[in-house]
N, CA and C atoms as an extended XYZ file, in Angstrom:
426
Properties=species:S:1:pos:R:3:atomname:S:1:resname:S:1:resid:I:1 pbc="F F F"
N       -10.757       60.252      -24.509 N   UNK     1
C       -10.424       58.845      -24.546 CA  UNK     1
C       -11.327       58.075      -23.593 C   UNK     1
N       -11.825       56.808      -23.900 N   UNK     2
C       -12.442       55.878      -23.126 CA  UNK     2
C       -11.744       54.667      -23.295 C   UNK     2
N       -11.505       54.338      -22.027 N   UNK     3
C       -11.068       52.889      -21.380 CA  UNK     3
C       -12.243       51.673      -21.125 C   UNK     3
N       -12.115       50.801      -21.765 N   UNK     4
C       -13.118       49.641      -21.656 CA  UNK     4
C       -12.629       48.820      -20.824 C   UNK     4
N       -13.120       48.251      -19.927 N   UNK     5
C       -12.651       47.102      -18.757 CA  UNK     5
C       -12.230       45.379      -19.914 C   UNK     5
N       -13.183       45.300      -20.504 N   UNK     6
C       -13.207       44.227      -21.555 CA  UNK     6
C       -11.899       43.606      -21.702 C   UNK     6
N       -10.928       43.960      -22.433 N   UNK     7
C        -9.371       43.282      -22.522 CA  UNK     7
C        -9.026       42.547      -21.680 C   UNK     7
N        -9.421       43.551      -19.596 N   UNK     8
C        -8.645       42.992      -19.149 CA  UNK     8
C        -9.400       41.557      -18.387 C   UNK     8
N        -9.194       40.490      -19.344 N   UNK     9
C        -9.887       39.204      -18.525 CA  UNK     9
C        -9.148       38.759      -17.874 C   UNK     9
N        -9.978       37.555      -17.477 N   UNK    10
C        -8.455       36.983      -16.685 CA  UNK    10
C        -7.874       35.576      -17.253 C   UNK    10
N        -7.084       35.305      -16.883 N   UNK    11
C        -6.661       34.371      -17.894 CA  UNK    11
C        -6.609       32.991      -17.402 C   UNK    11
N        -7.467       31.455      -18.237 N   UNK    12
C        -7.556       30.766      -17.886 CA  UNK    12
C        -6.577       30.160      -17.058 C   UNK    12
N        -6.897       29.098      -16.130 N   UNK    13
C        -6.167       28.866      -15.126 CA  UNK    13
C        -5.711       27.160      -15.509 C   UNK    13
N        -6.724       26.447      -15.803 N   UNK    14
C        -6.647       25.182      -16.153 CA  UNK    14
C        -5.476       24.703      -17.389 C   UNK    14
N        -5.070       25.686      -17.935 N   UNK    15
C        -3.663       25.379      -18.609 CA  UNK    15
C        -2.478       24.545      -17.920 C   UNK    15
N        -2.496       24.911      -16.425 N   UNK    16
C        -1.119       24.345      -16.007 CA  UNK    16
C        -1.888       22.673      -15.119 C   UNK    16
N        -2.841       22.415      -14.726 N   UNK    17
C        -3.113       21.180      -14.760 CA  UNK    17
C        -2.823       20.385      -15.677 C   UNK    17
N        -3.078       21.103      -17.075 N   UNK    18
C        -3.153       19.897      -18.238 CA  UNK    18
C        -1.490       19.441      -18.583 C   UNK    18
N        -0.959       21.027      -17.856 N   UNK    19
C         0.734       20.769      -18.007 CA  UNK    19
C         1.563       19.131      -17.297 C   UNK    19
N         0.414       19.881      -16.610 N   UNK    20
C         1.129       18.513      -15.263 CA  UNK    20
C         0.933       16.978      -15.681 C   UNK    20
N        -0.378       17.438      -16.261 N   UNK    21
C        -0.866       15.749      -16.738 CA  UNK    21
C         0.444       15.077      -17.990 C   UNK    21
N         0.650       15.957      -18.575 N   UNK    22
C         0.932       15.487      -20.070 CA  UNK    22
C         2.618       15.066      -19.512 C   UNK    22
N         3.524       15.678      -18.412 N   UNK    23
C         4.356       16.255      -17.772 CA  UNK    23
C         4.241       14.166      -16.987 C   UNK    23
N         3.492       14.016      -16.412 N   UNK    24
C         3.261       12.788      -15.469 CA  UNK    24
C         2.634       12.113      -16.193 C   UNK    24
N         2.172       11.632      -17.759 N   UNK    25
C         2.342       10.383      -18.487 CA  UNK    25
C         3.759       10.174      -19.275 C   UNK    25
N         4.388       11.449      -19.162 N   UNK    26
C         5.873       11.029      -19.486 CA  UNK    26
C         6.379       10.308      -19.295 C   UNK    26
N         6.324       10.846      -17.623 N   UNK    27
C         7.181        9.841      -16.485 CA  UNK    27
C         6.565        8.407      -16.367 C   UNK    27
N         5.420        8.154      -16.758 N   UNK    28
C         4.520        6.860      -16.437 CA  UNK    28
C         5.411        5.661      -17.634 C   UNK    28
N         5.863        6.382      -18.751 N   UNK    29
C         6.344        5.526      -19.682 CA  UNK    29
C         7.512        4.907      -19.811 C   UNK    29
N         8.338        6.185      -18.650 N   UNK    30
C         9.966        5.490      -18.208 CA  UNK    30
C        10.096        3.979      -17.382 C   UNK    30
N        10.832        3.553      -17.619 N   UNK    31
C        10.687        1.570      -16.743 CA  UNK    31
C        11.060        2.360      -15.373 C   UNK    31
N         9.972        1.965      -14.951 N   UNK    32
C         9.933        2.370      -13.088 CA  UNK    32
C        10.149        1.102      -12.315 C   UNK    32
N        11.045        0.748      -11.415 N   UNK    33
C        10.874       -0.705      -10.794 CA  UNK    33
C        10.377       -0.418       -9.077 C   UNK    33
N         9.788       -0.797       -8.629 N   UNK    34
C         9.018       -0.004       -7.616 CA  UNK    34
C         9.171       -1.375       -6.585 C   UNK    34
N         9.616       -1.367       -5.741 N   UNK    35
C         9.948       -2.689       -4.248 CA  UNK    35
C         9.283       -2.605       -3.070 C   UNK    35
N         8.318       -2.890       -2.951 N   UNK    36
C         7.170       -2.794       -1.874 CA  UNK    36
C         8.054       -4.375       -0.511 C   UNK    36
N         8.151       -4.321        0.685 N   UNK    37
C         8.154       -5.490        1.383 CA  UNK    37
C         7.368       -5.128        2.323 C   UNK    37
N         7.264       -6.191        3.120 N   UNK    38
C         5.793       -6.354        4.141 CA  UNK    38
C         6.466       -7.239        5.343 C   UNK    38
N         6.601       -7.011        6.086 N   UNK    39
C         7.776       -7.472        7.522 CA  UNK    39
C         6.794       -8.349        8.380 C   UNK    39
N         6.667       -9.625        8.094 N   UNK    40
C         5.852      -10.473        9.343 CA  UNK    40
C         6.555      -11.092       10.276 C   UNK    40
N         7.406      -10.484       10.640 N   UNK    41
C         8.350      -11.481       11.901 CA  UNK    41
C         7.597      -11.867       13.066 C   UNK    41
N         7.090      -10.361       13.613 N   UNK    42
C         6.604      -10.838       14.874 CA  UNK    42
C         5.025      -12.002       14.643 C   UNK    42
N         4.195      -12.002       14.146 N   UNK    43
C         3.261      -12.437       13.952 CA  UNK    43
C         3.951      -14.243       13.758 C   UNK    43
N         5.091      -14.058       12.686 N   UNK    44
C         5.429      -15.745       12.265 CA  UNK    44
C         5.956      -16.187       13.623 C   UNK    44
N         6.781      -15.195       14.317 N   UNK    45
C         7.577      -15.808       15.229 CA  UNK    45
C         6.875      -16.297       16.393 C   UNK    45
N         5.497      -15.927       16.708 N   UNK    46
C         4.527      -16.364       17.563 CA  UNK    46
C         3.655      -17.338       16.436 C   UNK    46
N         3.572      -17.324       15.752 N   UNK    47
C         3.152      -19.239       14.932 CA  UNK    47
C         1.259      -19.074       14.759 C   UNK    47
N         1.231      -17.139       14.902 N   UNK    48
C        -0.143      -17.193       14.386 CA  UNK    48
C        -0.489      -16.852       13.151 C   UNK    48
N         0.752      -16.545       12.298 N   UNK    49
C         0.495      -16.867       10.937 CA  UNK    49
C         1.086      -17.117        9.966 C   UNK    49
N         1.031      -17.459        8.913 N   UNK    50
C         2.099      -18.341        8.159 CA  UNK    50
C         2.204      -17.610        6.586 C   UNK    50
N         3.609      -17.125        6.585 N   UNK    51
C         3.899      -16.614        5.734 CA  UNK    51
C         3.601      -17.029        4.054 C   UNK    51
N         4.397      -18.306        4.300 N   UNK    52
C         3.717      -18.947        2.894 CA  UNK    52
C         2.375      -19.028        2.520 C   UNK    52
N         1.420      -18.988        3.474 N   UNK    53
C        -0.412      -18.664        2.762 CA  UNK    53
C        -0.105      -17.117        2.455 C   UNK    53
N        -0.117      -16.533        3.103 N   UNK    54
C         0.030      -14.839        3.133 CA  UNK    54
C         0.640      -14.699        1.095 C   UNK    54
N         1.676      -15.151        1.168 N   UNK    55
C         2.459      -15.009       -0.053 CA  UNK    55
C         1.379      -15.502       -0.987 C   UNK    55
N         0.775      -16.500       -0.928 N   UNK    56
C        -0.033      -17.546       -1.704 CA  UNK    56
C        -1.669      -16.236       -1.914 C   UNK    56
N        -1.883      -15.917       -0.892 N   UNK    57
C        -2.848      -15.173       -0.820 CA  UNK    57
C        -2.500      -14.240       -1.579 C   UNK    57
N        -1.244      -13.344       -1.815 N   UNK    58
C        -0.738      -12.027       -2.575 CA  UNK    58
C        -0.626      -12.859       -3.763 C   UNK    58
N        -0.472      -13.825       -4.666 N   UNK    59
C         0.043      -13.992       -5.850 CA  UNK    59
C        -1.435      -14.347       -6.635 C   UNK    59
N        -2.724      -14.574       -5.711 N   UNK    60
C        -3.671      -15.107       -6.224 CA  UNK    60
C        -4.669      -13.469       -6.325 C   UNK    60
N        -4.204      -12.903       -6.024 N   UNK    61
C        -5.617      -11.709       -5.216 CA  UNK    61
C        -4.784      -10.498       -6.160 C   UNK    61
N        -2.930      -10.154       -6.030 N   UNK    62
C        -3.124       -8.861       -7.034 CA  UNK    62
C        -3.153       -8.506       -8.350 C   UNK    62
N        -4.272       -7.735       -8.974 N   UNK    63
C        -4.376       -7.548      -10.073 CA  UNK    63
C        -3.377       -6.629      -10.613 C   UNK    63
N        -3.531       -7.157      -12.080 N   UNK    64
C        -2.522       -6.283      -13.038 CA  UNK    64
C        -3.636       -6.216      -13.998 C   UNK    64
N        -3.278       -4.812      -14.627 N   UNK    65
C        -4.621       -4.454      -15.651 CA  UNK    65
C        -6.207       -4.585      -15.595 C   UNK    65
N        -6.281       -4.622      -14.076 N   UNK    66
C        -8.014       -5.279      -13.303 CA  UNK    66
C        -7.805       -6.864      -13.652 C   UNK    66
N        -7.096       -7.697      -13.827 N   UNK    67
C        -7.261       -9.283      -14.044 CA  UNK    67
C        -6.403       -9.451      -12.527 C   UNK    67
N        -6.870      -10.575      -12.340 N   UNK    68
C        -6.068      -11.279      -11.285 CA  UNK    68
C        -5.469      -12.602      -11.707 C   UNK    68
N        -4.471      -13.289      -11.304 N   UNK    69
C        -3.511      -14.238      -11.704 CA  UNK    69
C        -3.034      -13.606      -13.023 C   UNK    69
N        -2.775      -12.565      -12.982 N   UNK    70
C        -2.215      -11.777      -14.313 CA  UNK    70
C        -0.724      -11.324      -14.071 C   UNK    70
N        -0.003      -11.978      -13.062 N   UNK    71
C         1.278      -11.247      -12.482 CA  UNK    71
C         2.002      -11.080      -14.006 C   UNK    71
N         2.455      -12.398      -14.640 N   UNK    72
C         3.279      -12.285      -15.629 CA  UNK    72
C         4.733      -12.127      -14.846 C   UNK    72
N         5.608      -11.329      -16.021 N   UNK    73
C         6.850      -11.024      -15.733 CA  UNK    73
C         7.146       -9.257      -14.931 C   UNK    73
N         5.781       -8.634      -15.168 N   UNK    74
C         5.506       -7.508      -14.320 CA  UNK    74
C         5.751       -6.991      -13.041 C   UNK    74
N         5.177       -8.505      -12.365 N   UNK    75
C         5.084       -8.142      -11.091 CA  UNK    75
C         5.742       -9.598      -10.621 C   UNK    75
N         6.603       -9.466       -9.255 N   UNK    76
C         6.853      -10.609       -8.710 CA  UNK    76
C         7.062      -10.536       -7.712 C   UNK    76
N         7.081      -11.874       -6.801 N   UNK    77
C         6.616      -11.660       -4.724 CA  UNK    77
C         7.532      -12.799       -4.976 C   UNK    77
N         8.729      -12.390       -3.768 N   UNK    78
C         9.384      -13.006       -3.335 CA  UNK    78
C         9.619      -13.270       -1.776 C   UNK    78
N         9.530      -14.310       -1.173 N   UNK    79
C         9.725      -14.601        0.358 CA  UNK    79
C        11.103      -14.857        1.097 C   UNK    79
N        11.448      -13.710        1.771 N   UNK    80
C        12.787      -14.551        2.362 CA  UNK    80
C        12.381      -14.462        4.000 C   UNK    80
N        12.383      -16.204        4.469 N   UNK    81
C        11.845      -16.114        5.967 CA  UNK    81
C        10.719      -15.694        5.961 C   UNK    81
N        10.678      -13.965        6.936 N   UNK    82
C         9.492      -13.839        7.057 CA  UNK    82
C         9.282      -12.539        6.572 C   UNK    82
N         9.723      -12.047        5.265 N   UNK    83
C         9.763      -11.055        4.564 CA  UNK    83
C         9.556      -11.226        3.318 C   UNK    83
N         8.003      -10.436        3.079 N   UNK    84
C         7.592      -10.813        1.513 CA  UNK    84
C         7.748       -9.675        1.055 C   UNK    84
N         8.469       -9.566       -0.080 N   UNK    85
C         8.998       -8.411       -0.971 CA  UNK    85
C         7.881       -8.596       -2.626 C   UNK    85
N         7.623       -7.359       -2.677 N   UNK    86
C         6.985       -7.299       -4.390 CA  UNK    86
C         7.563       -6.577       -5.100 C   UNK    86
N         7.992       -6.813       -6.527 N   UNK    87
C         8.892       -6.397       -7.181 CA  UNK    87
C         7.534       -5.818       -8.494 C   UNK    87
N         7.600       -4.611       -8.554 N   UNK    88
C         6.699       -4.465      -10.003 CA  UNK    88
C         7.012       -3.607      -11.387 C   UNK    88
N         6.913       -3.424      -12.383 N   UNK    89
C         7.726       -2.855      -13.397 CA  UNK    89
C         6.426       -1.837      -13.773 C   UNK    89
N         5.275       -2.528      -13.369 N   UNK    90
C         3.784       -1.701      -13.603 CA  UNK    90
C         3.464       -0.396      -12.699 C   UNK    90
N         2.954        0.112      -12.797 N   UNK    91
C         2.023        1.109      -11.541 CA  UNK    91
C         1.575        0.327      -10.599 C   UNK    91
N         2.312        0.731       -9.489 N   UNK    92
C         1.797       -0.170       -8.283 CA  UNK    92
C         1.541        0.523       -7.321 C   UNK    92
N         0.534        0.409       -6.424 N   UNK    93
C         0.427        1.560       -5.178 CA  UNK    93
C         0.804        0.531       -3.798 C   UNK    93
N         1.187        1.548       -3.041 N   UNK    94
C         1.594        0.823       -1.512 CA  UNK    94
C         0.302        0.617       -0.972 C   UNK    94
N        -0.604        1.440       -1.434 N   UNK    95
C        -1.831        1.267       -0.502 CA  UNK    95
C        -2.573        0.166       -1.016 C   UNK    95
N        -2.109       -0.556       -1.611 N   UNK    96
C        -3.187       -1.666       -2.368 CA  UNK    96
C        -2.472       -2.947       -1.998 C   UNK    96
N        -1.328       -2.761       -1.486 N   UNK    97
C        -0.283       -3.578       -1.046 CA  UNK    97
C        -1.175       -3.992        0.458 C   UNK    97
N        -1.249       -2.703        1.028 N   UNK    98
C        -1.806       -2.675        2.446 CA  UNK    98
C        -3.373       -2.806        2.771 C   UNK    98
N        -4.187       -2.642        1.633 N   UNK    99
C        -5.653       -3.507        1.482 CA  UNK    99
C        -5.725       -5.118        1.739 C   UNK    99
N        -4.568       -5.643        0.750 N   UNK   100
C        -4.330       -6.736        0.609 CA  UNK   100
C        -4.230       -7.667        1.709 C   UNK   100
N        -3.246       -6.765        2.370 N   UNK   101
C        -2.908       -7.375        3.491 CA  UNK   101
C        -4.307       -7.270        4.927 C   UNK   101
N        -4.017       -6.533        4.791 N   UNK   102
C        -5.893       -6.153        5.451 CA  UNK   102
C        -6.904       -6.876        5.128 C   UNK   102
N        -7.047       -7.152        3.987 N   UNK   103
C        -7.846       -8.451        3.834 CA  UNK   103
C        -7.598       -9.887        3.787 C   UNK   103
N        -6.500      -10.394        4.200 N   UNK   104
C        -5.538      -11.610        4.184 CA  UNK   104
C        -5.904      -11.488        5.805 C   UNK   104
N        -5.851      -10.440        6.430 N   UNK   105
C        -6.096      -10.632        8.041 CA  UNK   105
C        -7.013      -10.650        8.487 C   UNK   105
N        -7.830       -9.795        7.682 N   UNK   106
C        -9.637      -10.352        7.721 CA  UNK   106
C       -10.398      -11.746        8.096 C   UNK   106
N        -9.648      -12.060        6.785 N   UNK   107
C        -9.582      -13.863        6.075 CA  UNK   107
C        -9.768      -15.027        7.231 C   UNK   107
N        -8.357      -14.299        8.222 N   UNK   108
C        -7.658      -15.357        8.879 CA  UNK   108
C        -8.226      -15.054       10.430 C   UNK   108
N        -8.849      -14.277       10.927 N   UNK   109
C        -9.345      -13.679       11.758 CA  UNK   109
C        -8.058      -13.035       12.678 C   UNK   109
N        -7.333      -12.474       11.997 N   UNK   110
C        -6.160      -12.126       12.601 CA  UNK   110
C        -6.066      -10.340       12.796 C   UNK   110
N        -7.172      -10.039       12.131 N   UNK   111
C        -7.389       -8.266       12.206 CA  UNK   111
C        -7.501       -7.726       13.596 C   UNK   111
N        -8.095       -8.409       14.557 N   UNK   112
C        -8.298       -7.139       16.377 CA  UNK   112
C        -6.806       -7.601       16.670 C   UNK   112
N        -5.842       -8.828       16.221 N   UNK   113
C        -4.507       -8.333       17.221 CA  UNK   113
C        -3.524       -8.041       15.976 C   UNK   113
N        -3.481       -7.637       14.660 N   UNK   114
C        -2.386       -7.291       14.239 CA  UNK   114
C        -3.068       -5.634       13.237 C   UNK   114
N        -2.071       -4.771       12.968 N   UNK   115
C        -2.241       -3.663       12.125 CA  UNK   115
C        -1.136       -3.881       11.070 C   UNK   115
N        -1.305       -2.822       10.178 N   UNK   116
C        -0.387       -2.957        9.561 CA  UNK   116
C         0.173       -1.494        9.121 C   UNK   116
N         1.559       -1.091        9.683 N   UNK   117
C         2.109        0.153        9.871 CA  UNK   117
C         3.166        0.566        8.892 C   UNK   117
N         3.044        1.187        8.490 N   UNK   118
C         4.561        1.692        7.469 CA  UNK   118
C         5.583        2.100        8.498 C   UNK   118
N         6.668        1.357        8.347 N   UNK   119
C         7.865        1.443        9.147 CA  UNK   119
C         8.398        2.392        8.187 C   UNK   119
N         9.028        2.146        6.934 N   UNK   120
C         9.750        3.192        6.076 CA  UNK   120
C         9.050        3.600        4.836 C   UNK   120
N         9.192        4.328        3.954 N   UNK   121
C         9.014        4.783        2.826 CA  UNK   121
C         8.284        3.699        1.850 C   UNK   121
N         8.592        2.523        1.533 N   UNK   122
C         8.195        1.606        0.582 CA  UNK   122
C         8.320       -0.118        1.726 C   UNK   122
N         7.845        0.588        2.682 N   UNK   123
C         8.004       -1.207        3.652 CA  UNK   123
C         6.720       -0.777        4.157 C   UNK   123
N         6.008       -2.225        4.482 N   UNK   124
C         4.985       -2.123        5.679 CA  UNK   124
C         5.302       -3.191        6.813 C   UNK   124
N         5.011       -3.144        8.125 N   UNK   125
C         5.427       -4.094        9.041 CA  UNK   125
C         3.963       -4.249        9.925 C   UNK   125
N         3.804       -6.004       10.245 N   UNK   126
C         2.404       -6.214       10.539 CA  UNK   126
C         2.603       -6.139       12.297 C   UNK   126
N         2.182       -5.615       12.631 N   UNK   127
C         2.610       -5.389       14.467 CA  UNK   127
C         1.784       -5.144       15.329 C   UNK   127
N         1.370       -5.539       16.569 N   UNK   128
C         0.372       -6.319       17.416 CA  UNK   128
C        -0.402       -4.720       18.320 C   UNK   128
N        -1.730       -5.014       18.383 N   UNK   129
C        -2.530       -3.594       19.083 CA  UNK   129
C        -1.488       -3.236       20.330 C   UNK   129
N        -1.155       -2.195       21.137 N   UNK   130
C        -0.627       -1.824       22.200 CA  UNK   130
C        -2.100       -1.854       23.449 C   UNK   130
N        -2.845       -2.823       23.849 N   UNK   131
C        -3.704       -2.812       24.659 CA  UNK   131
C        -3.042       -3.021       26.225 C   UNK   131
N        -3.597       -2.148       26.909 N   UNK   132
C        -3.318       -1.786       28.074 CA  UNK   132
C        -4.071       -2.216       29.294 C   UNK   132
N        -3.796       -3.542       29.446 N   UNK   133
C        -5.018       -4.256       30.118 CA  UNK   133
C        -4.643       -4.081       32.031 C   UNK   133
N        -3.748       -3.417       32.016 N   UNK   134
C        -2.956       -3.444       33.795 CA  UNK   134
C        -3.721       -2.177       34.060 C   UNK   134
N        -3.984       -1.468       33.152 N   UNK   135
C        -4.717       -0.010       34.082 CA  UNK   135
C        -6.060       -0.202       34.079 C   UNK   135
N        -6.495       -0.916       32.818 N   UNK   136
C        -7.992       -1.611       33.359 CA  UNK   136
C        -8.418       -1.808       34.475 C   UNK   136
N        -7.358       -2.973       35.079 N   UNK   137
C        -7.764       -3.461       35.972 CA  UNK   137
C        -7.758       -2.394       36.972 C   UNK   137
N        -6.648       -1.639       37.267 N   UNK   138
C        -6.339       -0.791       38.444 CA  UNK   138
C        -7.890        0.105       38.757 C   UNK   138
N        -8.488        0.624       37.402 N   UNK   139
C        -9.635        1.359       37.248 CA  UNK   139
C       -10.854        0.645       37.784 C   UNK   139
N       -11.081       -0.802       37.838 N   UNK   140
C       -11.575       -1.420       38.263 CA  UNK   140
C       -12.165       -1.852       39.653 C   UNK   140
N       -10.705       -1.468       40.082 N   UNK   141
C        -9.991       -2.002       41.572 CA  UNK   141
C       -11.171       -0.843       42.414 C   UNK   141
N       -11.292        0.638       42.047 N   UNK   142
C       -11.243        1.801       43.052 CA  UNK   142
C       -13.132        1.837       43.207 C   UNK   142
């Protein structure tokens, strides 16, 4: 008897990627409602920036389908105080939420004193550098 190695191949691997794909346009087709908010208290409450442009800036700048002023009934930004909430029924990423905003602070020259941090899961909150200007000096002093 002779044994040939041949049979034993190995067996493609790329089957269970394609699983996944077909598996996650499923889910893409179910109505997803997805609630992004963006927390400017501290920034409004010191009067260096103003929520209503910010909002004005998000309704003009995010795209739906690559168009911009394309919100429709898809997507919607709502302001309460100093909390702008986005409501979207589309594919929406948090991180495009947080470009946005990054470039709204750009804009305004408001980027060296504010960041913008994810406090929870689907929130971002805009909150001021921690600069440490008392040990400066002390370093200074010697």
């Amino acid at each position: 008897r002779t044994f040939s190695m041949a049979p034993a191949t190995k067996s493609p691997k790329p089957a269970k990627p394609a699983q996944k794909g077909k598996s996650g346009k499923a889910k893409g087709k179910k109505k997803v409602e997805l609630k992004f908010t963006v927390d400017c208290s501290h920034p409004v409450e010191d009067g260096i920036l103003d929520c209503a442009s910010f909002e004005k800036f998000l309704q003009e700048r995010i795209k739906v389908n690559g168009k911009t002023n394309n919100l429709g009934k898809n997507v919607s930004i709502e302001r309460q105080k100093s909390k702008i909430t986005i409501v979207s029924d589309v594919p929406f990423s948090k991180r495009y939420l947080k470009y946005l905003t990054k470039k709204y602070l750009k804009k305004n020259n408001l980027r060296d004193w504010l960041r913008v941090v994810a406090n929870e899961k689907d929130s971002y909150e805009l909150r001021y550098f921690q600069i440490n200007n008392e040990e400066e000096e002390e370093e200074g002093d010697d």
